[in-house]
N, C-alpha and C positions, 0 to 999 in steps of 0.2 A: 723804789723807782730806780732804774738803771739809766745811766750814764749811755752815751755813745760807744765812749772808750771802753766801760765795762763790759758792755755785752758785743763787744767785737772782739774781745778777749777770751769770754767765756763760755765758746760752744766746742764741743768735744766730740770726737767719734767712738761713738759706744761699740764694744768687738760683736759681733754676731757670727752666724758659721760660713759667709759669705761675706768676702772684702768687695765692695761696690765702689771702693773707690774715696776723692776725696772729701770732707766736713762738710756738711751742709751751711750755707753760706746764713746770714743772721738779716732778720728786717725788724723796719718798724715802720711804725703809725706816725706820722709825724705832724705836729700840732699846725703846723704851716705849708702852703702849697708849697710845691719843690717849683724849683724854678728852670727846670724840665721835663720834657717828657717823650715818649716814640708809643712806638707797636708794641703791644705786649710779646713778650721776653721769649715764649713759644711760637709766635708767628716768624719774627725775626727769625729765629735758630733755624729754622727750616723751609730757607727757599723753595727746596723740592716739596714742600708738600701744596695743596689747597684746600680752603677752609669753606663750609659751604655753613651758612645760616638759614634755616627754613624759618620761614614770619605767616603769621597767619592775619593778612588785609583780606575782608570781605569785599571791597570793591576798590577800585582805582580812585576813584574820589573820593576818600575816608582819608582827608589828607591829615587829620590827627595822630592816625592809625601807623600812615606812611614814615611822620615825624618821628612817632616812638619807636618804629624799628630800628633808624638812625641814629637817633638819642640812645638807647641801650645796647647798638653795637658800638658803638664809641665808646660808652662808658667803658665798656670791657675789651676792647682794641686799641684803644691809646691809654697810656698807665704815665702814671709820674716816673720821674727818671732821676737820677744822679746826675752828675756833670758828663758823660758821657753821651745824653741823649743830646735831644733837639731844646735849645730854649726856647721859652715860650715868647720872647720878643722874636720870636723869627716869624716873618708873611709863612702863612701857608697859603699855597699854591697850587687853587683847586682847580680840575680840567672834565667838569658835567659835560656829558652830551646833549651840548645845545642846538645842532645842527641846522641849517636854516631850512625852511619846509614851506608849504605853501596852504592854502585853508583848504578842506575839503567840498566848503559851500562859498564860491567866490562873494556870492550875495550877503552869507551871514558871516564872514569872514574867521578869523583865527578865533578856536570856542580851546576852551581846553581840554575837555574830554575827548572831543574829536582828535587832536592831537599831541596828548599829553605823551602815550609810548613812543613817541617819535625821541623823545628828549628824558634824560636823566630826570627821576624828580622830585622835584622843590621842595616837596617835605620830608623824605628822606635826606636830603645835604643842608636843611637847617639843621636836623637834628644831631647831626655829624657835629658841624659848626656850635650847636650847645652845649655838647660834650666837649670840645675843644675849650670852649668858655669857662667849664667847669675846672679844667685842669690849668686857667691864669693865661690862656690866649687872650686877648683883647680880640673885638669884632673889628677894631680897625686894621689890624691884621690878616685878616683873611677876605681872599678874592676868590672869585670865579673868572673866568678867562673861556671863551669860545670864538676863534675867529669868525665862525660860519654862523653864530646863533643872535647877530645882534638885533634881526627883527622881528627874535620871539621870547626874549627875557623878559618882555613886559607880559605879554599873555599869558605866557608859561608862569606867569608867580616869582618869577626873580627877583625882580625887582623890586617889591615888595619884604621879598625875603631880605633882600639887601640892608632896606632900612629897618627892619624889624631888629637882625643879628648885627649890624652896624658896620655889613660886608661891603666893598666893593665889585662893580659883577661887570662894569667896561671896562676896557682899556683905553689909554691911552692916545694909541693910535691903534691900528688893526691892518696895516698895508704900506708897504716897502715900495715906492716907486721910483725915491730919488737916492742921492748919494747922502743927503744929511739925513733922509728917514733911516735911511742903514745906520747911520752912526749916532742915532736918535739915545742915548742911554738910558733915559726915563721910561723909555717905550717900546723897548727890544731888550734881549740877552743872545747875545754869541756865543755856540762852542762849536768848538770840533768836534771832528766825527770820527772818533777813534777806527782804524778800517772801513771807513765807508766804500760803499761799492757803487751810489750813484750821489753820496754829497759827501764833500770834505768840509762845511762848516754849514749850521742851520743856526735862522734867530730865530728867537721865542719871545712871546707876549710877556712883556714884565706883570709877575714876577717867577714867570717858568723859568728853573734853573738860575734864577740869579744866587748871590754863593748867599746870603741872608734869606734865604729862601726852603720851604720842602715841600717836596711835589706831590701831591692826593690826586689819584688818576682816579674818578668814580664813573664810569660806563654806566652803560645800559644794554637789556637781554633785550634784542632786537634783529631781526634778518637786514639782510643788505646784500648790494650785487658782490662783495665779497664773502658772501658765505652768511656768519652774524659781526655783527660793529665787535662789539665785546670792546675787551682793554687795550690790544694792540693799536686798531685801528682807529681809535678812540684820540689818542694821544696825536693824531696829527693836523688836528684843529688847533693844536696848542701854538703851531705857526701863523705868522702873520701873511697876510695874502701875498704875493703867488704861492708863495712856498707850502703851501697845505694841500695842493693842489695835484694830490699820491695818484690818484684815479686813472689819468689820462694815460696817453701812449707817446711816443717821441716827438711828435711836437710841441709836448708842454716841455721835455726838458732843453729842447730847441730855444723856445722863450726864456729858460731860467739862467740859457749861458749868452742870452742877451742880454737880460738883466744882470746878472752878475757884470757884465763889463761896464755898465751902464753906473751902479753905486761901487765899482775900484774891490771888488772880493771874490775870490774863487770860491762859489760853493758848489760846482758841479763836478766831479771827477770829470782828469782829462782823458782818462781811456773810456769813460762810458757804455760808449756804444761796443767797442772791442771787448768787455769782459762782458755786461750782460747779455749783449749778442752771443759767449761762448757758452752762457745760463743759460742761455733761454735755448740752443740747439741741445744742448747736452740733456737741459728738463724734460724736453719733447719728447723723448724714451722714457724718461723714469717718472715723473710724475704723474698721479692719476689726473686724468682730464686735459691735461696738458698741449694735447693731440686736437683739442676743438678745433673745428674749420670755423678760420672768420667769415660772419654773414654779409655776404654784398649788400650796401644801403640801395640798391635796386630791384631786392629780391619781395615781395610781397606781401611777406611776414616781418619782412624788417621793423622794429621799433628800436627803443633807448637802451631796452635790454644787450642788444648786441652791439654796443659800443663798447661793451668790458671783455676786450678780445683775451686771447692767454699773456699776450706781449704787454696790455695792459698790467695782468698782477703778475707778470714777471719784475716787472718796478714798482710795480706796487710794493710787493711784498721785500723787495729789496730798499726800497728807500724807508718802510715801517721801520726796518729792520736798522740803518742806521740811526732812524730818531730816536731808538730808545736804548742804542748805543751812546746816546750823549747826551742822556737825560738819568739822572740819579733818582729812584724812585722809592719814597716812604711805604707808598702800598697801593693795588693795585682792587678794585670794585668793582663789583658789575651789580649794579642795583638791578635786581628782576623779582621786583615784588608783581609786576606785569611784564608780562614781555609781548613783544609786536613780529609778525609774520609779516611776511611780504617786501615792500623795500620803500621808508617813508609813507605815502598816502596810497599807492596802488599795491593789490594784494592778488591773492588766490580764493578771495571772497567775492558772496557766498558763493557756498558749493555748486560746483561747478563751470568756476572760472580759471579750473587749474592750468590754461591757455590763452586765458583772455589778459593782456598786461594794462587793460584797464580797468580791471577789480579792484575789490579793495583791502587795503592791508589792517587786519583783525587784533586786540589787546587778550590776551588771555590771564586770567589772574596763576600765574606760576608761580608767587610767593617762596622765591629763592633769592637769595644775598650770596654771591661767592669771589671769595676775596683770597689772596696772596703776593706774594713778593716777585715771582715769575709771570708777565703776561701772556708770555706762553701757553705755560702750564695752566695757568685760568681760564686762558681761552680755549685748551684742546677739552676741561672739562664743561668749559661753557658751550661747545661746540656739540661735545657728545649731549647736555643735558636738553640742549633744542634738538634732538632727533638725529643729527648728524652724526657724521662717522670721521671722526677728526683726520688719518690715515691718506682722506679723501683731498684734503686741500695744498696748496702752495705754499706757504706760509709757512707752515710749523718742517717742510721739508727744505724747506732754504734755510731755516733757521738753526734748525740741528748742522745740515754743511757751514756756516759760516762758525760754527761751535758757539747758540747760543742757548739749544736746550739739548737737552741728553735723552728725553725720554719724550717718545710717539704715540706711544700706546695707552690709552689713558685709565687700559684696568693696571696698569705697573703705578700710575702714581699715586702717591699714599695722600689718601682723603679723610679731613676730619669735618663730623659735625661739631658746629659752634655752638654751645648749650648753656646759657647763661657764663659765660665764660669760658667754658672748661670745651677745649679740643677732642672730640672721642673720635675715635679711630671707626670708622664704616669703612662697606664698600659700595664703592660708585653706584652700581646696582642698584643699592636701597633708596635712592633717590628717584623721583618720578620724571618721567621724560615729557616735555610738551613741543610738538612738533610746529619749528617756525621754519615755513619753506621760503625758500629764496628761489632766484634766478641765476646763479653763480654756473657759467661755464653751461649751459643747458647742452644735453646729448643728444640734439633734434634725428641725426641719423638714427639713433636708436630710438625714438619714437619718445622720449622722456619730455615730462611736461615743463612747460616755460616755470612755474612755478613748483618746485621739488627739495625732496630730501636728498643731500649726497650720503645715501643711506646706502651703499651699496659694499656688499665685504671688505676688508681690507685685509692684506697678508701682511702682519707685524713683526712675522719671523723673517721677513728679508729684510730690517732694517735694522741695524746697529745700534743699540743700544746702549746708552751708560749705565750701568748697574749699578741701582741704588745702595749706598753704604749699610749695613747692617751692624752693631757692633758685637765683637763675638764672645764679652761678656756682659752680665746683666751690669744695669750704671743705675743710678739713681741721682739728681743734682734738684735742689732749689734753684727757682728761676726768677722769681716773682719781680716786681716793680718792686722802688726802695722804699716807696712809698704808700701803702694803700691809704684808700680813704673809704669814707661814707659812701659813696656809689661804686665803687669796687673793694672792695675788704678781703679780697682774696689772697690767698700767695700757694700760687703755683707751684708743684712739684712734678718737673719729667722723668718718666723714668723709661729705658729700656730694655728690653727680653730678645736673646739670639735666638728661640725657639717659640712656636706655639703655648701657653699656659695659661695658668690659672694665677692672676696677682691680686693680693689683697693690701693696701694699705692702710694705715689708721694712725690715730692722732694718740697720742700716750700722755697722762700727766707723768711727775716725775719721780712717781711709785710704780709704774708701768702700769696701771690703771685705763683701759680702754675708754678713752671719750667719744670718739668719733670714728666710725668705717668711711672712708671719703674716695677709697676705688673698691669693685670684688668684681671684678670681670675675668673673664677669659680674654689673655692679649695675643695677636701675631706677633710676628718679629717684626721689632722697629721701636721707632719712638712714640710714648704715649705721655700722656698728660693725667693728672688728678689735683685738685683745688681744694687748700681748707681756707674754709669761710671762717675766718676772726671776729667777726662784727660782735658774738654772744661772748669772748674769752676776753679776761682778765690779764694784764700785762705779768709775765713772770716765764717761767723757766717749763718748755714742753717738749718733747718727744714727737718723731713718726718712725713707723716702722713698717718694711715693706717685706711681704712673703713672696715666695717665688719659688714652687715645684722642691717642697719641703727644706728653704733655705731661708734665713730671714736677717735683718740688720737693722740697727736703730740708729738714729741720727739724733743733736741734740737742735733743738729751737728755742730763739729766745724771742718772745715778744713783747714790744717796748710802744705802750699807747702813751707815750707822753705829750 
């Protein structure tokens, strides 16, 4: 049986005809939970990428179904950690979209199938929260937090959930009116807004952002008068009232530099109107859509829809854009085991109400999970994977100008399926598209329906791009948690190819004896991922070795089930 000391001494770089670089790094199995933990070691490494998980729920109410997707993306997305990660005494600080909604039959009132797509759900973030359990979280440690959702946590199953996993799921308080709600500590957290453009400081529901705290943003795949919710827009519930209140147009931030003088805090930039004013004329050329004519409220098609003018998500998308400037985020989700068209309870349903804004908004079972560290980046592919043309929106084009995302075009981002673990490298393509039309910006002069796809080309060669990193020789690195266990037994191994090929990796006892093939794909350039599963192997002294376009290297492994 090996010692700690011993086998952090004892691993070696075997010569092959290809230097890949440095010792493959040494784990074990540790007889006790660590008393840490994060994101698995591949997701971290690569902000720029996003992770899609295909789940297969037969129906939206199979909420056992919904739980085990949860539960086994957690096992394999949150890993034990060394002193380096998250302790597990820390609140984690969940932000579901709970959004507050209204019933679809005032008589039978709030049903849950009726309006369960409206809101993240319930059995998918227990099962998140189980997983967390597993890895030495306590349930009293973990919240749910939605300014907007607090008169549907009971219907929705919340609240239940709450005493089930032993979660908290209100706050405290949920609204800022006076000068001691502001400086309320139990009930608010403060930060700044590193460059904000329309706040210089936001509070959040405890325990968003507090420093004993880490943030789980899990969304929901659903349309809205912005386009879809997804993760960005997700996150601004996570404010206590007024301050969540992105949607509106300069009267609400009229109110917000009332209130601000009202609780003694600047949180409104004092140029506001002079810089976004200089956005929003300068967007008016370059942004697609941007150019909509506002609908006079006297015009005879006028409804709700045309109160989301362009000047609206010119602050809209400008104030997203500071909250998550000042928000540190563990990982970003968009639960779309079902996702919802339309915008809350009114839709483009049934057919033939692709004009009517009193139809109704439809569940489809999409049976996708797509998650990353960029909500950007999840949202331009959660964007494309509802039918839309991401190119088309506001959002991701203010976001790139204030330098928060490098890449537009969402066949450049490198996508992996999530597969019991293990990251494979796909292309966006392979994924199915299920179209959730919204209202967002409608093109009435061009005869375009109230509810529609922003499906319409986009030219990706006039924007600027950050080019993604390639390395220009092959690398190969151990990644894995310090710790596996019985629900993940895994230890990850990345590797990278500057070129299109053929890689084969495998597991070697310490005769070079072939135990296990655990990649034989054909790679593009970039980073990939391959997984050996331990769960069947004996603690003692192993080998992998990776081929690559007739060059090969061996690394050594020690594995320690003590």
């Amino acid at each position: 049986m090996f010692s700690r000391r011993d086998f952090l001494t004892s691993s070696s770089l075997l010569c092959g005809s290809v230097g890949f670089g440095r010792p493959a790094p040494i784990f074990t199995v540790a007889s006790k939970p660590s008393e840490y933990f994060g994101v698995h070691p591949f997701v971290e490494r690569h902000p720029e990428a996003v992770f899609i998980l295909r789940t297969h729920v037969d129906y939206k109410t199979n909420s056992d179904a919904c739980k085990r997707v949860g539960l086994d993306l957690g096992r394999s997305v949150f890993v034990p950690m060394d002193h380096t990660g998250i302790q597990v005494t820390d609140n984690i600080a969940t932000k579901p979209n709970l959004t507050a909604h209204d019933a679809v039959d005032k008589k039978r009132g709030l049903t849950l199938e009726d309006t369960m797509g409206i809101a993240t759900d319930v059995g998918f973030v227990e099962g998140l929260f189980e997983s967390l359990k597993e890895l030495g979280v306590a349930g009293s440690r973990m919240h749910t937090r939605d300014v907007n959702g607090g008169g549907v946590i009971e219907p929705r199953g919340y609240v239940a959930m709450g005493e089930r996993v032993g979660a908290t799921v209100t706050p405290v308080k949920n609204s800022i009116e006076t000068q001691d709600d502001a400086n309320e500590a139990g009930a608010f957290v403060w930060k700044d807004v590193p460059g904000g453009v329309v706040s210089t400081q936001l509070p959040y529901l405890w325990p968003f952002n507090a420093p004993d705290s880490w943030n789980l943003n899990v969304a929901k795949f659903k349309a809205h008068e912005m386009g879809l919710t997804l993760a960005s827009k997700n996150w601004q519930g996570a404010h206590p009232s007024p301050f969540q209140r992105y949607c509106a147009k300069w009267p609400d931030i009229h109110s917000m530099q009332k209130l601000e003088k009202l609780i003694k805090k600047e949180c409104i930039h004092p140029k506001v109107h002079e810089v976004v004013g200089a956005n929003f004329k300068r967007h008016t050329g370059t942004i697609p859509r941007w150019d909509t004519p506002d609908v006079p409220r006297n015009d005879p098609q006028y409804n709700e829809a045309y109160s989301y003018t362009t000047m609206c998500m010119e602050l809209w998308a400008h104030r997203t854009i500071d909250n998550h400037a000042a928000s540190p985020m563990g990982l970003h989700i968009i639960e779309g085991i079902y996702g919802r068209d339309g915008d809350f309870n009114n839709g483009p349903n049934p057919f033939g109400n692709e004009n009517n804004y009193e139809g109704r908004a439809w569940d489809y079972m999409t049976n996708i999970v797509i998650f990353g560290k960029s909500p950007y980046l999840v949202d331009i592919v959660g964007h494309w994977l509802g039918g839309h043309e991401p190119g088309n929106f506001g959002l991701f084009h203010i976001a790139m100008e204030r330098g928060q995302l490098g890449v537009l075009n969402p066949m450049h981002i490198p996508v992996y399926e999530w597969q019991d673990g293990v990251a494979v490298r796909r292309p966006l393509t392979s994924f199915t598209r299920t179209p959730l039309r919204s209202f967002y910006l409608q093109q009435r002069q061009k005869n375009e329906p109230l509810w529609h796809l922003c499906n319409e080309p986009f030219d990706y060669a006039k924007v600027s791009e950050t080019k993604l990193r390639i390395p220009a020789k092959p690398s190969t690195r151990v990644l894995n948690q310090h710790y596996p266990n019985a629900n993940n037994p895994q230890v990850a191994i990345e590797f990278s190819v500057p070129e299109r090929g053929w890689v084969l990796l495998e597991i070697l006892d310490q005769s070079d004896n072939n135990l296990e093939v655990i990649s034989n794909v054909i790679c593009d350039p970039g980073y990939h991922m391959a997984a050996w599963n331990t769960a069947k192997y004996a603690s003692g002294n192993y080998k992998y070795r990776l081929r690559y376009k007739g060059n090969h290297e061996v690394h050594d492994l020690v594995l320690n089930k003590a």
